[in-house]
RODO-2510 file (C-alpha; in nm, 4 decimals, decimal comma):
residues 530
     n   res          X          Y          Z
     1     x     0,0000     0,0000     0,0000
     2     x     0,3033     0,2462     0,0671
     3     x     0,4496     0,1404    -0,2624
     4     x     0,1255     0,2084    -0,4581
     5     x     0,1303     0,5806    -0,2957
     6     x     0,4611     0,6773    -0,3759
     7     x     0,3777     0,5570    -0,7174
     8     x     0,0761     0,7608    -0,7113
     9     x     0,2682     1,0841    -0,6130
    10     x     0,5941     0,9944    -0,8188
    11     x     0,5618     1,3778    -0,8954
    12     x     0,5631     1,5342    -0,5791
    13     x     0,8180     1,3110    -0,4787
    14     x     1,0595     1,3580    -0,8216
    15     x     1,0042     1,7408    -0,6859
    16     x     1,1331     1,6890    -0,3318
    17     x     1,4374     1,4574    -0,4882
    18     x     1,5168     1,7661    -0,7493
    19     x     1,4531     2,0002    -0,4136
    20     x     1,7210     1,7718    -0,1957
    21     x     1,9426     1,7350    -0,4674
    22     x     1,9715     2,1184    -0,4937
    23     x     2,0364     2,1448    -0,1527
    24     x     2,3013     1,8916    -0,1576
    25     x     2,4803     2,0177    -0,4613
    26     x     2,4982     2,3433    -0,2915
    27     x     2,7109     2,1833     0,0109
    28     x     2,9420     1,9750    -0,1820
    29     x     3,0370     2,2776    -0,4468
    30     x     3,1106     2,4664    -0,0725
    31     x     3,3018     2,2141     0,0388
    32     x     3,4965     2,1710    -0,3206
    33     x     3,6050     2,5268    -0,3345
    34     x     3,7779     2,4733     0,0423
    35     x     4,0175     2,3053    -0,1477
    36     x     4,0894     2,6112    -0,3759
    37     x     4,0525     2,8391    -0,0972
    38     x     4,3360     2,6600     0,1129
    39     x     4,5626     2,6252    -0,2168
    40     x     4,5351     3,0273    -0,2551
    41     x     4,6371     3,0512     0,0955
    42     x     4,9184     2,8616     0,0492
    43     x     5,0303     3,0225    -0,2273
    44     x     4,9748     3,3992    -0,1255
    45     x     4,6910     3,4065    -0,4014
    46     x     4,4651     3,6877    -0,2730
    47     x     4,2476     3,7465    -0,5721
    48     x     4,2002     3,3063    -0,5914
    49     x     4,1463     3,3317    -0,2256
    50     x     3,8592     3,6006    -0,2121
    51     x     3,7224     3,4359    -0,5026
    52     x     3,7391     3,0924    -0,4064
    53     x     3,5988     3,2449    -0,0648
    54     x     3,2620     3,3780    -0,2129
    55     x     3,1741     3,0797    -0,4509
    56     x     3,1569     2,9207    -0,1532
    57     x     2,9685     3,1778     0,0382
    58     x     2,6985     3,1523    -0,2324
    59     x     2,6952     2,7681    -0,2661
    60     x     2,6246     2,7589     0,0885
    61     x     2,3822     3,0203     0,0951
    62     x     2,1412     2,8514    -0,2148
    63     x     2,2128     2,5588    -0,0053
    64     x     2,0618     2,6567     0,2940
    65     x     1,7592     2,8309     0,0528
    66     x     1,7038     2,4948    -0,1017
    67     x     1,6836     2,2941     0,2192
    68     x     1,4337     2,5430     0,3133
    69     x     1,2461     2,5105     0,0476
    70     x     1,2621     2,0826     0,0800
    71     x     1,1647     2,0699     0,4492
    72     x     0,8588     2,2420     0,3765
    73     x     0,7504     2,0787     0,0720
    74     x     0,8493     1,7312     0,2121
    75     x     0,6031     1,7522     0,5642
    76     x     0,3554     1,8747     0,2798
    77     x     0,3636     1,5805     0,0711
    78     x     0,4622     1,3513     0,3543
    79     x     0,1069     1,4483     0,5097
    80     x    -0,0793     1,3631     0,2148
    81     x     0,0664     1,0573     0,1851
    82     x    -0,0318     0,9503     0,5133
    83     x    -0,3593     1,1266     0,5161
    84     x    -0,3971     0,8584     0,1651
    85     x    -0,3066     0,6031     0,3526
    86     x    -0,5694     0,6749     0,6052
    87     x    -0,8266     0,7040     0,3688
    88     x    -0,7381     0,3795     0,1881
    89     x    -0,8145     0,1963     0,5034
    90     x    -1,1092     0,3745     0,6629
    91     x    -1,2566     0,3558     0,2720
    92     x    -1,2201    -0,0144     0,2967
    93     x    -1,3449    -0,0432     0,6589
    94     x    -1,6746     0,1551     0,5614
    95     x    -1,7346    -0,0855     0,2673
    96     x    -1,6737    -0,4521     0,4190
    97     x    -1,9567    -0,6132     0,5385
    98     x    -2,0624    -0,7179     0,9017
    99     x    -1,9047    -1,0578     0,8434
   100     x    -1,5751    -0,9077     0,7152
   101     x    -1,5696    -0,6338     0,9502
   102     x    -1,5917    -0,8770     1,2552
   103     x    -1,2980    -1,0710     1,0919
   104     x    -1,0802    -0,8792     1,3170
   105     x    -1,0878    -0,7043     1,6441
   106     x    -1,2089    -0,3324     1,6161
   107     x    -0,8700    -0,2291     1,8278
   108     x    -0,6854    -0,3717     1,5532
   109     x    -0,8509    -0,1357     1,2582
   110     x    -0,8037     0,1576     1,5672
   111     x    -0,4177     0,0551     1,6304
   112     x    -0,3922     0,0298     1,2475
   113     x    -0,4781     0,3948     1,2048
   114     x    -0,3297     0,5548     1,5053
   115     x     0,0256     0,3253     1,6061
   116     x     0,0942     0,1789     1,2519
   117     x     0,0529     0,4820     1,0858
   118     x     0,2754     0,7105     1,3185
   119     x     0,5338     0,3750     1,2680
   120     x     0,4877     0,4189     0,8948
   121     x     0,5121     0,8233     0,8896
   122     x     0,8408     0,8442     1,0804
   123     x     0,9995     0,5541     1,0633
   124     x     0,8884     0,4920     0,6540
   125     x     0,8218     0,7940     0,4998
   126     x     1,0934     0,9772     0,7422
   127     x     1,3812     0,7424     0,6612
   128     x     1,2675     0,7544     0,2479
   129     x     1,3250     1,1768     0,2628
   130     x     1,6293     1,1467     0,4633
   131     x     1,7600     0,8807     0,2855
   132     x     1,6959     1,1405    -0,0527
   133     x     1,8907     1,4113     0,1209
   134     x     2,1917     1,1182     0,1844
   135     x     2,1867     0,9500    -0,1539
   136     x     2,1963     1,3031    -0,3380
   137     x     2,4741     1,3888    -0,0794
   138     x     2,6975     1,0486    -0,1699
   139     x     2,6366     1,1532    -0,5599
   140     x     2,7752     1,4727    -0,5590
   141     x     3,0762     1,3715    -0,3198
   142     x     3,1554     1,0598    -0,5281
   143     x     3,1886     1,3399    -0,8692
   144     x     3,3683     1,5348    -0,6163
   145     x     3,6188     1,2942    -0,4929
   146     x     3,6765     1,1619    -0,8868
   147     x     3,7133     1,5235    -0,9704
   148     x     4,0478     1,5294    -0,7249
   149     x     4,1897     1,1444    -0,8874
   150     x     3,9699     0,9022    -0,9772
   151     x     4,1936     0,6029    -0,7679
   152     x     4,0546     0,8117    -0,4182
   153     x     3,6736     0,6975    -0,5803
   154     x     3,7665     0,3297    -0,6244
   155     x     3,9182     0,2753    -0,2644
   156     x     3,6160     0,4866    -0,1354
   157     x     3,3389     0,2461    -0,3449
   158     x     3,5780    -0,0002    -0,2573
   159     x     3,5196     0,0590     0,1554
   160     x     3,1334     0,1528     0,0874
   161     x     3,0952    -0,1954    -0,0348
   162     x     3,1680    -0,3597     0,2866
   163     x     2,9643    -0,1105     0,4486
   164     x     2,6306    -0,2220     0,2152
   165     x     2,7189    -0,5567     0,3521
   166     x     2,6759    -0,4980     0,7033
   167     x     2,2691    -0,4105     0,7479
   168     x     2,2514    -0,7802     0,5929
   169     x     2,2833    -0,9263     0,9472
   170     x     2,0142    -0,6920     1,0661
   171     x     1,7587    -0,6383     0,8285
   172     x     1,5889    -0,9828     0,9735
   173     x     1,5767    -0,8879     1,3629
   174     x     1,4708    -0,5111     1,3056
   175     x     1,1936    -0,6935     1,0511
   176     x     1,0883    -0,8908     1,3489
   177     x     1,1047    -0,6231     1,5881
   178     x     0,8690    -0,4001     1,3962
   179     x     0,6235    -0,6751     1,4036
   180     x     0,6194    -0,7639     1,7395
   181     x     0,6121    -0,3757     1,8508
   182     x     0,2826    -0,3503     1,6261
   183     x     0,1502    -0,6120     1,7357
   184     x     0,2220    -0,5302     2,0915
   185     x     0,0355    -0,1704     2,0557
   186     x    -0,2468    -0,3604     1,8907
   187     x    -0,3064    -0,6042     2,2016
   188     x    -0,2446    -0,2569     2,4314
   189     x    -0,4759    -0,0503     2,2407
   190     x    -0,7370    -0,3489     2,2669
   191     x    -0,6837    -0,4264     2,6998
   192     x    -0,6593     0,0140     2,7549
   193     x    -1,0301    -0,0203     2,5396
   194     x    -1,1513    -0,2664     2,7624
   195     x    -1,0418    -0,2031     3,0925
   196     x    -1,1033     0,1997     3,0782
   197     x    -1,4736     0,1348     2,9813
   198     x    -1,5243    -0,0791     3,2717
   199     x    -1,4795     0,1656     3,5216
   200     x    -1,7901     0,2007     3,5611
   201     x    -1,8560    -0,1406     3,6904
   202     x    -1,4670    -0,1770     3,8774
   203     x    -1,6293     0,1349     4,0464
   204     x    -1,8968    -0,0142     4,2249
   205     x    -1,7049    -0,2717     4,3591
   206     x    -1,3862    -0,1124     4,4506
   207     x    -1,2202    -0,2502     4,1901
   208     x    -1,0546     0,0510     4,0071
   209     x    -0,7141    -0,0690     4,1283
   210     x    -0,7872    -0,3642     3,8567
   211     x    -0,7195    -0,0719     3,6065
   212     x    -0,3280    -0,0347     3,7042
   213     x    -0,2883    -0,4312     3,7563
   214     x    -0,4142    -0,5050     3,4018
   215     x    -0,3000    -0,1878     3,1888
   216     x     0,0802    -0,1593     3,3717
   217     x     0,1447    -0,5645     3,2023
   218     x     0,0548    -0,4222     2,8471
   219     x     0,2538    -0,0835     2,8916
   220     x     0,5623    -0,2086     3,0352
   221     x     0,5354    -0,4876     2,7605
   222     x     0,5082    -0,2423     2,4949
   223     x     0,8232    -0,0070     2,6463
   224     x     1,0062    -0,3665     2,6693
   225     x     0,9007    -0,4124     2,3240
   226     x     1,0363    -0,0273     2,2067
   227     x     1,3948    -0,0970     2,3869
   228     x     1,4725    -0,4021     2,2172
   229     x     1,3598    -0,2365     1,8781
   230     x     1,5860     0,0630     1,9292
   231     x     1,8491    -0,1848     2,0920
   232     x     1,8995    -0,3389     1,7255
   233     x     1,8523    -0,0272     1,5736
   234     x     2,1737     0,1229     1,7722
   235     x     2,3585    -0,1990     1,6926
   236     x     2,3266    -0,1473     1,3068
   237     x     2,3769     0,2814     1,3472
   238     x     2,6934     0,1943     1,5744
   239     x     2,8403    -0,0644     1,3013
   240     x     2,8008     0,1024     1,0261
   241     x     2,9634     0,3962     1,1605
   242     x     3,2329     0,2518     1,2857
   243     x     3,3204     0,1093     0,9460
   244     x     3,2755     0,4987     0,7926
   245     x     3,4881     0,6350     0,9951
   246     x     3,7545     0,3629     0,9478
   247     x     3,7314     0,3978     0,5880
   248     x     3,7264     0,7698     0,6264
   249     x     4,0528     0,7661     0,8150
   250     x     4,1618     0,5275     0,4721
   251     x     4,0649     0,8116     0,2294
   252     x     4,2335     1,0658     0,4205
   253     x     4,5322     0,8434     0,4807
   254     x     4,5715     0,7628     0,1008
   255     x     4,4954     1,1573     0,0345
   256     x     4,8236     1,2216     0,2576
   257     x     5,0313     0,9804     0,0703
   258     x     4,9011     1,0837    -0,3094
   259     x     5,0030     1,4443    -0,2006
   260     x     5,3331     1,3358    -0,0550
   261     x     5,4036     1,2224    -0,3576
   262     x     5,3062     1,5331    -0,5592
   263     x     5,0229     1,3392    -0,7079
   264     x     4,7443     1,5853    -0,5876
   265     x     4,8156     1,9681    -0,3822
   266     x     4,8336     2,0181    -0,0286
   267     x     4,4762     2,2206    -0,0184
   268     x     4,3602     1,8598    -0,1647
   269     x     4,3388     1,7529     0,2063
   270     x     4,1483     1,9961     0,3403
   271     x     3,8601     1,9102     0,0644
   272     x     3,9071     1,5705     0,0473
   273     x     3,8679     1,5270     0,4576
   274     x     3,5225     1,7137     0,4365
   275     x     3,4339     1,5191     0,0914
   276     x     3,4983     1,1542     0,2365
   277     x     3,2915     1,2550     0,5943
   278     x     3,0038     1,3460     0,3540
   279     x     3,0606     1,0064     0,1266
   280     x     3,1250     0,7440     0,4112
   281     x     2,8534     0,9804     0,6443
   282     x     2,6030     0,9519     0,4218
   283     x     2,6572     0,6062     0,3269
   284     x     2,6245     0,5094     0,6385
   285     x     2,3525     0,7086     0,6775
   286     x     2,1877     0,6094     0,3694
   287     x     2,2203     0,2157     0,4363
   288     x     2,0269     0,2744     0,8137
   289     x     1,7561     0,4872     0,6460
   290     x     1,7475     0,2241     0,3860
   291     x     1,6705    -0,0672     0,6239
   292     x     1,4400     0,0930     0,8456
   293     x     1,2300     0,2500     0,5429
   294     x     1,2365    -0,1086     0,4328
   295     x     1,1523    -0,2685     0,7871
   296     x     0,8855    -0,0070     0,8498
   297     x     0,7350    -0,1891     0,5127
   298     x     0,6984    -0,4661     0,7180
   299     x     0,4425    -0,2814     0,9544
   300     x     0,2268    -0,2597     0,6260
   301     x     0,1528    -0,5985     0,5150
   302     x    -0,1003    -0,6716     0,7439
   303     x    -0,3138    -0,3171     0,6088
   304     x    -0,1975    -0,4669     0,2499
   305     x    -0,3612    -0,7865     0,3122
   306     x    -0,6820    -0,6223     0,4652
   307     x    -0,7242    -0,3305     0,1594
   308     x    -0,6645    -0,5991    -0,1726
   309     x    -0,9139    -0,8503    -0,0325
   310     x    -1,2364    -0,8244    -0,2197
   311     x    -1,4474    -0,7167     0,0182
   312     x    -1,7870    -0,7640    -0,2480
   313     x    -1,6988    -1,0954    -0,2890
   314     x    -2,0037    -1,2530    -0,1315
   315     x    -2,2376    -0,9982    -0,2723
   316     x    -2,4470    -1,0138    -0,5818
   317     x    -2,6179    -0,7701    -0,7688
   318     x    -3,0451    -0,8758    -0,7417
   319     x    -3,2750    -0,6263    -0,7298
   320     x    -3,6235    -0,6997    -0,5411
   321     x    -3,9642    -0,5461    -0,4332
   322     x    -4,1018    -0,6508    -0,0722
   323     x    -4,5041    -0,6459    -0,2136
   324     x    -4,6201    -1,0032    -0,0367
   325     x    -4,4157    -1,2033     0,2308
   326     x    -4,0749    -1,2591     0,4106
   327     x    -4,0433    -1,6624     0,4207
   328     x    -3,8129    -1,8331     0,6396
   329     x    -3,8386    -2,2128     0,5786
   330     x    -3,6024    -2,4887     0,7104
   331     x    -3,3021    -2,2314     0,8041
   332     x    -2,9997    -2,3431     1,0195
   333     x    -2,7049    -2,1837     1,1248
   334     x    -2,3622    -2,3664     1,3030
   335     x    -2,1174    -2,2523     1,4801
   336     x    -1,8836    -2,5345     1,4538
   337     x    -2,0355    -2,8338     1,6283
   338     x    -2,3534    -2,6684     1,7307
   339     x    -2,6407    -2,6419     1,4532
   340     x    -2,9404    -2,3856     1,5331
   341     x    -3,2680    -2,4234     1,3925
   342     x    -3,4500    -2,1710     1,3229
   343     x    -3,8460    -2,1837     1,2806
   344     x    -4,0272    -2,1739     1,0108
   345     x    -4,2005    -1,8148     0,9663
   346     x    -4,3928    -1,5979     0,7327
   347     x    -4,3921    -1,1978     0,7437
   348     x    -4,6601    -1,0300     0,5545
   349     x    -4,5857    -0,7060     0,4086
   350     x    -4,7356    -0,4394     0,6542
   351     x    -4,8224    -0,7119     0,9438
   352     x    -4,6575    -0,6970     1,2911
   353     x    -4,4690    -0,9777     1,4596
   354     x    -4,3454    -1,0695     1,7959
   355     x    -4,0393    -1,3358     1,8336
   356     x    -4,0201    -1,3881     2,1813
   357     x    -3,7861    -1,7399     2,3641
   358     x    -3,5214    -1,7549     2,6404
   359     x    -3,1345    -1,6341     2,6065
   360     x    -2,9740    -1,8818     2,3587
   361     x    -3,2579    -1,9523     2,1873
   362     x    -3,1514    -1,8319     1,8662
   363     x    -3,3391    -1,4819     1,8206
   364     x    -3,0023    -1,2721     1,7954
   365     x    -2,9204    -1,5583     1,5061
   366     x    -3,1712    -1,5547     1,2978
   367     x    -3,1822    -1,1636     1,3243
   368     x    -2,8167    -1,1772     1,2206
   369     x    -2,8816    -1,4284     0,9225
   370     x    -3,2259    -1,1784     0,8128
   371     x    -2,9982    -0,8691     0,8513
   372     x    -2,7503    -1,0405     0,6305
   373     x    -2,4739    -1,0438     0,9005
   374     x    -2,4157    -1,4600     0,8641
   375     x    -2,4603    -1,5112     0,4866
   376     x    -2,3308    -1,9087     0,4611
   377     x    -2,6971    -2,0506     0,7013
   378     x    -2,8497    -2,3204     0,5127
   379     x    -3,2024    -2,3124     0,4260
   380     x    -3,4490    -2,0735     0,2321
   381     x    -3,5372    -1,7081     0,2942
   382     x    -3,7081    -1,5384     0,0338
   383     x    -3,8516    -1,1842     0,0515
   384     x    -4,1368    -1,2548    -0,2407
   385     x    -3,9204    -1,4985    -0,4870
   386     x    -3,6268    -1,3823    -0,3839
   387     x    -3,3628    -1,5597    -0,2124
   388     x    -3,1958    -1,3613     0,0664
   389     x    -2,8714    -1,4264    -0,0121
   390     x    -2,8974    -1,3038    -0,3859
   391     x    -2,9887    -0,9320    -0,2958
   392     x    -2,7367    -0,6921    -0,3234
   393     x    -2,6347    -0,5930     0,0435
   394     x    -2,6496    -0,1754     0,0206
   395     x    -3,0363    -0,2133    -0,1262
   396     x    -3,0862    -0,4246     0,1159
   397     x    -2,9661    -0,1724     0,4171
   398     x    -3,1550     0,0749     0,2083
   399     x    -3,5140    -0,0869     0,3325
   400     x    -3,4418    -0,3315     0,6309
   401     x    -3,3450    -0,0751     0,9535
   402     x    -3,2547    -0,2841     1,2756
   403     x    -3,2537    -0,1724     1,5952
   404     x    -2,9660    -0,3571     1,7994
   405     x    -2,9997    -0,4454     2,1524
   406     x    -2,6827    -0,2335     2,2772
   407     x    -2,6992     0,1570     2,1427
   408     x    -2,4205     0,3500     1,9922
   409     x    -2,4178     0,7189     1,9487
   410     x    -2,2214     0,9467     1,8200
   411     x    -2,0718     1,2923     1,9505
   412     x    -2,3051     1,4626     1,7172
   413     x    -2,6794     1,6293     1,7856
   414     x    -2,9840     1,4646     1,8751
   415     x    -3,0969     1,4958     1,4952
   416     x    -2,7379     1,4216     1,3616
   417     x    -2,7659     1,0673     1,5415
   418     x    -3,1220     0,9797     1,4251
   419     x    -3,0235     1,1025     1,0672
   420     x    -2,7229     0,9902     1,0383
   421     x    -2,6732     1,2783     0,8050
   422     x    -2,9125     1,1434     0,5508
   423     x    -3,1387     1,4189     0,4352
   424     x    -3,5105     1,4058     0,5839
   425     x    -3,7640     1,7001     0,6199
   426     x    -3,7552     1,8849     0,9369
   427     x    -4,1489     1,7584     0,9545
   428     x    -4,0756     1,4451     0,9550
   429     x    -3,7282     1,4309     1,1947
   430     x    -3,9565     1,6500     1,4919
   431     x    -4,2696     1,3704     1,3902
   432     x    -3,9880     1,0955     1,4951
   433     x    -3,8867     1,2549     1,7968
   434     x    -4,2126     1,3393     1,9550
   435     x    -4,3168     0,9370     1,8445
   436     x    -3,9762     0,8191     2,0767
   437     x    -4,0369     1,0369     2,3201
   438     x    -3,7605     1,2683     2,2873
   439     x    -3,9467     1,5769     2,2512
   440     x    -3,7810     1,7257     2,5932
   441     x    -3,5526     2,0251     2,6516
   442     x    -3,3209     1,7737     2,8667
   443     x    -3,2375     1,6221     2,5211
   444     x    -3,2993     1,8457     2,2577
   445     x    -3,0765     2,1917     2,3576
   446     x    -2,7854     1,9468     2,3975
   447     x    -2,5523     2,0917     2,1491
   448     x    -2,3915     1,7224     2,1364
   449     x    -2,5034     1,3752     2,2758
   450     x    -2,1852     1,2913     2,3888
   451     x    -1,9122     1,0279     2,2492
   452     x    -2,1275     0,6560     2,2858
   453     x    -2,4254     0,9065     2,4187
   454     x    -2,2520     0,9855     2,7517
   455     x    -2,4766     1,3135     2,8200
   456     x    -2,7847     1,0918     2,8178
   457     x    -2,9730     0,8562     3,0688
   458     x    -3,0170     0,5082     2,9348
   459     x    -3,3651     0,5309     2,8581
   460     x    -3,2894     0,8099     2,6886
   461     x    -2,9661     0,6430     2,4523
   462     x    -3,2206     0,3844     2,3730
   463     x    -3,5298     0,5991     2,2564
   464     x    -3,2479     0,7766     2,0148
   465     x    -3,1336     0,4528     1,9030
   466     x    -3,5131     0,3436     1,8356
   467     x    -3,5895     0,7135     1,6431
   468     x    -3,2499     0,6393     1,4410
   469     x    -3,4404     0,2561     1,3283
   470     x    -3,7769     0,3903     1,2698
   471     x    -3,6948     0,6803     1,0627
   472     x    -3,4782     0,5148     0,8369
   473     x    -3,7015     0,2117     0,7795
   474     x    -3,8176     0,2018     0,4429
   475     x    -4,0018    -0,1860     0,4248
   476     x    -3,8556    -0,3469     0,7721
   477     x    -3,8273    -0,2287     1,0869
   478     x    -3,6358    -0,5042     1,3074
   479     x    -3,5899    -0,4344     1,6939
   480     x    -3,4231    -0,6135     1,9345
   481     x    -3,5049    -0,5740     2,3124
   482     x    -3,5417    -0,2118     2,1485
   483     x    -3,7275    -0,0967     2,5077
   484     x    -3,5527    -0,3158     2,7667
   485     x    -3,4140     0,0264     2,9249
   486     x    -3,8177     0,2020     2,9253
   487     x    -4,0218     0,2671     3,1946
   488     x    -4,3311     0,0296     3,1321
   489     x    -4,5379     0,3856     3,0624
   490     x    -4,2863     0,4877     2,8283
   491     x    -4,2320     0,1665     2,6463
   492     x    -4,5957     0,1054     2,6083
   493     x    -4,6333     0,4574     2,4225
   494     x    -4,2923     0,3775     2,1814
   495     x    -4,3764     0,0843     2,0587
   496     x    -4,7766     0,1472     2,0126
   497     x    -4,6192     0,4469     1,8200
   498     x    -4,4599     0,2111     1,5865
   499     x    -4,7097    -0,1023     1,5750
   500     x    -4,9562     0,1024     1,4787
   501     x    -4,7852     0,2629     1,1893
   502     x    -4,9275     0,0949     0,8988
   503     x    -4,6904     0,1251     0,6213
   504     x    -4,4018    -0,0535     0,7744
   505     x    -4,3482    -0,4370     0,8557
   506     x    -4,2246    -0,5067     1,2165
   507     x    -4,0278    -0,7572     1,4221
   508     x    -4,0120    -0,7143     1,7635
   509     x    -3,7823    -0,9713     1,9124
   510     x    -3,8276    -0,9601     2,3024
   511     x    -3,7952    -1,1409     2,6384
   512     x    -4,1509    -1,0793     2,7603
   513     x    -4,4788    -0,9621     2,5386
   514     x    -4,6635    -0,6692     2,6974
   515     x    -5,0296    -0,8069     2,6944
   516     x    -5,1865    -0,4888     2,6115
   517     x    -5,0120    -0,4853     2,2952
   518     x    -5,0917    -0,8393     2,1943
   519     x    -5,3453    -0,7062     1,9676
   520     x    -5,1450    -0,5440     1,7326
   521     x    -4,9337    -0,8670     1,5980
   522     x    -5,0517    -1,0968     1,3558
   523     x    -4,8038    -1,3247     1,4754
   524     x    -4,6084    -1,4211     1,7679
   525     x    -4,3483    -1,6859     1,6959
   526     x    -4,2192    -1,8792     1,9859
   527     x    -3,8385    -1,9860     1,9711
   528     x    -3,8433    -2,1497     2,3279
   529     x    -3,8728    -2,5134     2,1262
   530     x    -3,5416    -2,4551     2,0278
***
């Protein structure tokens, strides 16, 4: 996935290259002319000297400009990169279905976009522009150096060869490092979810202290995790520049002998010195950036798998029109050795139904198989003629609104979470919130409803969560223990509200029927058998 976006910005990024390369020219023609500066010196050459001296001025000067210019056009493109990358992945998390969602742990998708992606930005896309700045760098010396005598280039490719050689031992253990630091944060990110939204209930036992127990394990493994990564990261950075500045001390050594032996002038040394720090530096420097650009790749694989699996796969592309009856005959559902029968049902267009059975019964199964959650149960379901499985999964969330037994809201506005942004007339939104119930100041001047609804009662969460189902129902409204959290008064109004709307087919699935509202269902289906 990082590959495919530096393709995609090959551009911006030939830009920032021509931008570094600039900058790098500029400090290699400086330290070129030191040569000419000391030679003047040497030989009482004023005019060469003031000459020499301000060529090297302005090389230095367009240097500085041009790195400049390059660190603020790299963090530019650098942040779009990552803001692409970003994108990529929440784009394919908004378009998987409930059964590839669920493939993974929600953490994972959370740790993917926060720790993976800080991983990738500086330890990927940091290394890449740095490792630009060092590669343009080790150009220009190398025409530098062969610009003096072309035998000082051979003994200094010679010496960077044995240098490339070096991050071979490496490469594997930083590879493995990377992985097990991601997948460290990942299992961190998931415990810090779980334990920090229990508080509530470690609370009311006096339990908060659990909080530190569980939480310290994960942090201290993840800092553990973090040393040993920058342990092998200091082993290859101390190696390879050891061997730079041995060769270094070479180049200068040879230098001293060619000029000895009137081969190249004394001012030669002076360059050549600052030349050879800036070709074995930056290959040094160049080789880490290298291997941690390319270990930081490694961090990526998992987000590559996850973004070029077809996600559509199991999806087809049948229209239908709900005009008769929902049949459910002979369905099953396993999960592994268990098998789940589910009973056979009809659901007339425009008729009310009540599912009612014990915990384990198989309502929150079947609701999953209807709402297309568990496509691979056995048996028919056929909305008119046809099958279930063959309708294409967005038309199908266009009609069919469910109403889940746990409620999620979102730090928006009451009308922002029964919308969900989806346009609706302002008649109709205030219709759905005096039929919930939610027609009162405590809830409607809230300027937000709080991240997961934390500025509301439960009662309250739920009613929004019911107003979110029934407004968006087009053919099927599905609820499941919708009033569980209702005063009997309250729950009694709600869902007379609904049963008695006569346009829309509905499912309540429930514990225990109210009596009173008996009436209103054409059927009650009893899973209890099961």
């Amino acid at each position: 996935m990082v590959n495919h976006i530096l393709r995609k910005y090959w551009k911006q990024n030939l830009y920032a290259l021509l931008l570094t390369a600039a900058e790098s020219g500029g400090i290699i023609i400086s330290t070129v002319f030191l040569a000419e500066i000391m030679n003047s010196l040497i030989e009482q050459n004023s005019e060469s000297f003031f000459s020499s001296f301000v060529f090297s001025f302005l090389a230095w000067a367009g240097a500085l400009l041009f790195g400049y210019l390059r660190l603020r056009y790299v963090e530019k493109i650098k942040q779009e990169q990552i803001v692409e990358l970003k994108d990529t992945i929440i784009q394919k998390v908004s378009e998987s279905t409930y059964s590839q969602f669920h493939e993974r742990n929600a953490n994972e998708y959370i740790s993917w976009l926060t720790n993976d992606i800080n991983l990738i930005e500086e330890q990927g896309f940091g290394h890449l522009y740095s490792g630009m700045s060092s590669a343009t760098l080790l150009l220009f010396s190398s025409i530098a150096i062969f610009n003096f005598h072309w035998i000082l280039l051979i003994v200094s490719l010679f010496l960077s060869l044995l240098m490339v050689l070096i991050p071979r031992f490496f490469k594997k253990k930083l590879d493995d490092r990377n992985s097990t630091l991601s997948s460290a944060f990942e299992k961190y990110v998931s415990r810090v979810d779980e334990w920090i939204k229990g508080f509530d209930s470690l609370y009311s036992y006096n339990r908060t202290k659990m909080i530190i127990e569980k939480l310290s394990k994960e942090t201290l493994n993840v800092k553990q995790e973090k040393i040993l990564l920058r342990k092998e990261r200091t082993n290859l950075y101390t190696f390879i520049r050891l061997t730079s500045i041995v060769a270094q001390y070479s180049i200068i050594l040879v230098t001293g002998l060619m000029t000895l032996g009137g081969v190249l002038s004394a001012g030669a040394i002076l360059a050549i010195g600052d030349l050879t720090g800036n070709f074995f530096g930056n290959t040094s420097f160049f080789i880490d950036q290298v291997t941690n650009f390319l270990s930081a790749l490694t961090v990526s694989r998992k987000m590559d798998e996850f973004v070029s699996e077809d996600l559509n796969q199991i999806e087809s592309v049948s229209d239908y029109d709900f005009v008769k009856a929902i049949t459910v005959k002979d369905v099953s559902f396993s999960y592994g050795a268990k098998e789940i029968k589910i009973p056979d049902m009809v659901f007339e267009k425009g008729k009310k139904y009540a599912i009612i059975g014990k915990s384990g019964s198989g309502k929150s199964t079947f609701l999953n198989i209807l709402m297309k959650n568990y496509p691979n149960y056995h048996g028919q379901i056929k909305i008119d003629s046809v099958e279930l499985k063959n309708i294409d999964f967005t038309m199908f969330r266009e009609r069919f609104s469910y109403v889940p037994q746990k409620n999620y809201l979102f730090d928006m506005s009451l009308t922002e979470n029964i919308t969900l942004e989806k346009s609706y007339s302002k008649e109709r939104v205030l219709q759905v919130i005096e039929d919930m119930s939610l027609n009162e100041k405590s809830i409607t001047e809230k300027e937000t409803l709080g991240v997961r609804g934390t500025n509301l009662s439960g009662g309250q969460a739920q009613r929004v969560s019911l107003a979110r189902g029934f407004i968006h129902a087009q053919d099927v409204l599905i609820i499941d223990e919708g009033t569980s959290s209702l005063d009997p008064k309250t729950a009694y109004l709600i869902e007379e509200n609904i049963l008695t709307n006569k346009e829309l087919t509905v499912i309540f699935v429930t514990h225990h029927l109210n009596d009173s509202l008996k009436k209103y269902f054409k059927d009650v289906y009893s899973f209890d058998t099961n």
